[in-house]
C-alpha positions in Angstrom: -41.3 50.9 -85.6 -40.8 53.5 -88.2 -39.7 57.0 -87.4 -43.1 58.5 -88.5 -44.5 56.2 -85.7 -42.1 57.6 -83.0 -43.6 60.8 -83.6 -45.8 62.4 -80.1 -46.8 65.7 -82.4 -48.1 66.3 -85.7 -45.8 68.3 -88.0 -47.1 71.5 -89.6 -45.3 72.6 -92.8 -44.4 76.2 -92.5 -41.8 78.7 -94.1 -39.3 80.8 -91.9 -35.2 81.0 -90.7 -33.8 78.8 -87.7 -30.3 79.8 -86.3 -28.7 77.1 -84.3 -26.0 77.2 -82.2 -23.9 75.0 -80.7 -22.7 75.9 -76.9 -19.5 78.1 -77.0 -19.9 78.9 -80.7 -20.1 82.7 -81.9 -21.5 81.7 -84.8 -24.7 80.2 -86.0 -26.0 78.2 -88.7 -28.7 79.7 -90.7 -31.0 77.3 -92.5 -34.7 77.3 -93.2 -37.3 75.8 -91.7 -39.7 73.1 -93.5 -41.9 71.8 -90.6 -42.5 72.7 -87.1 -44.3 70.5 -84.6 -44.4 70.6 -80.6 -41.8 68.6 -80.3 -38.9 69.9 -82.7 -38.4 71.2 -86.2 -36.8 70.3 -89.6 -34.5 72.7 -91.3 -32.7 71.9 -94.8 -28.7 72.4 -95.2 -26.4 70.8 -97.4 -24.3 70.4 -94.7 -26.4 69.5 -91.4 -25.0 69.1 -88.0 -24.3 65.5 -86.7 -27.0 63.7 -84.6 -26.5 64.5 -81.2 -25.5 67.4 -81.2 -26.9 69.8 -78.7 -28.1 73.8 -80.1 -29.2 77.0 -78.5 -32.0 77.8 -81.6 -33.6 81.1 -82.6 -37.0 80.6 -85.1 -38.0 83.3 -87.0 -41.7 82.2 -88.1 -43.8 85.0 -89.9 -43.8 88.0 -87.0 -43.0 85.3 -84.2 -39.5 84.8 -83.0 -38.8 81.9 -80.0 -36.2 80.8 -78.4 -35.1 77.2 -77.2 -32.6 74.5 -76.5 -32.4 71.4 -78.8 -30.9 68.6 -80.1 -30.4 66.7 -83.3 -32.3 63.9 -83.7 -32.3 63.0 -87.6 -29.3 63.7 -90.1 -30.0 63.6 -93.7 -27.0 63.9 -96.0 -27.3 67.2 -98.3 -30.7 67.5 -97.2 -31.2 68.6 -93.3 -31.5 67.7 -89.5 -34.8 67.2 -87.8 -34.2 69.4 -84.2 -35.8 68.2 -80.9 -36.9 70.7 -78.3 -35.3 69.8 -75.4 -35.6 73.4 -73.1 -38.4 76.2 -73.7 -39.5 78.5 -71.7 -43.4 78.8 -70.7 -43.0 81.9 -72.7 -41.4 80.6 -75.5 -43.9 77.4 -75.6 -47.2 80.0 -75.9 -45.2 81.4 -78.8 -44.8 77.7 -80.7 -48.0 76.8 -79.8 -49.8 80.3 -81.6 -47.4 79.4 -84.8 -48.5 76.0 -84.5 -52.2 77.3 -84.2 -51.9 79.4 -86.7 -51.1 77.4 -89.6 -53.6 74.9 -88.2 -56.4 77.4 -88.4 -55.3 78.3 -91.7 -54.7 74.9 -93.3 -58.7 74.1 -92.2 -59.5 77.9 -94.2 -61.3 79.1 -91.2 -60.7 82.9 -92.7 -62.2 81.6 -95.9 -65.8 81.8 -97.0 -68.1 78.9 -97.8 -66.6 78.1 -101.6 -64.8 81.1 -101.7 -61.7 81.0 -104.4 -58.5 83.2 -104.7 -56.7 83.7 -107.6 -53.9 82.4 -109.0 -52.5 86.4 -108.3 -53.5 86.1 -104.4 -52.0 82.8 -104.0 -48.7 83.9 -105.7 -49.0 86.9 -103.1 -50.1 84.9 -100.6 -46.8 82.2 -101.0 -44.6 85.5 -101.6 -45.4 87.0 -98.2 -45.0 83.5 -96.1 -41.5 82.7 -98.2 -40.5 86.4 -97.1 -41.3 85.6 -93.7 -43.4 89.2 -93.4 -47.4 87.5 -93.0 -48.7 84.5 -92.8 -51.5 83.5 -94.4 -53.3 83.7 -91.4 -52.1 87.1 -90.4 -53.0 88.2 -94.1 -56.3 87.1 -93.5 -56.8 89.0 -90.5 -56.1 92.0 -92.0 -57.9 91.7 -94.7 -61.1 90.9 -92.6 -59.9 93.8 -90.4 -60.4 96.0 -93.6 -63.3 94.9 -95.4 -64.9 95.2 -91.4 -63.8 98.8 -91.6 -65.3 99.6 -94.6 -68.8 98.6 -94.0 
């Protein structure tokens, strides 16, 4: 069985900062994040942590910040460890799960009009504001409905 097979959640790409720690460290690694599912997340590092090892983790995802316990599952040489939830609070899992909504609504464009296109200037803005970790796409969108509403 492969490890795509072992998987129990899809993986949703996504843009933001995880700082792991190990228990009785002061200080955490920074890395970002590539993927996020309800099960774990993937973070790239040159220098990742050894499989098994356990983490207290912060995720910084657009204007959502959780907290939970992990360990590694996947090391990848100069590339980055996959992270398994392994402790969240009910809190914490609401949190995931509107990140994990959100980049599910967005990916199926339910903010976007029937055949509606953005420029190549919005996207670049768009991708800008998600690598910044200030919006999401989805939050953009929002606010942009939010706006046009008010204007009518």
């Amino acid at each position: 069985m492969n490890q795509k097979d072992q998987r129990r959640f899809p993986r949703f790409r996504c843009e933001g900062i995880a700082e792991m720690t190990r228990p009785g460290d002061k200080i955490a690694v920074r890395a970002p994040l590539t993927d996020v599912s309800a099960g774990g997340f993937y973070v790239e590092t040159m220098t990742p942590l050894p499989e098994g090892t356990k983490l207290q983790v912060s995720l910084s995802i657009g204007r959502v910040e959780l907290y939970a316990h992990g360990v590694v599952e996947t090391c990848h040489p100069h590339i980055g460890n996959g992270i398994a939830f392994t402790q969240m609070t009910p809190q914490n899992e609401k949190a995931l799960q509107s990140v994990i909504n959100g980049i599910t609504n967005a990916s199926t464009g339910q903010f976007r009009q029937p055949n509606q296109a953005f420029t190549p200037e919005f996207e670049a803005l768009v991708s800008l504001l998600e690598r910044k970790s200030i919006l999401t796409r989805q939050e953009l969108m929002t606010e942009l409905k939010t706006a046009a509403a008010s204007k009518e």
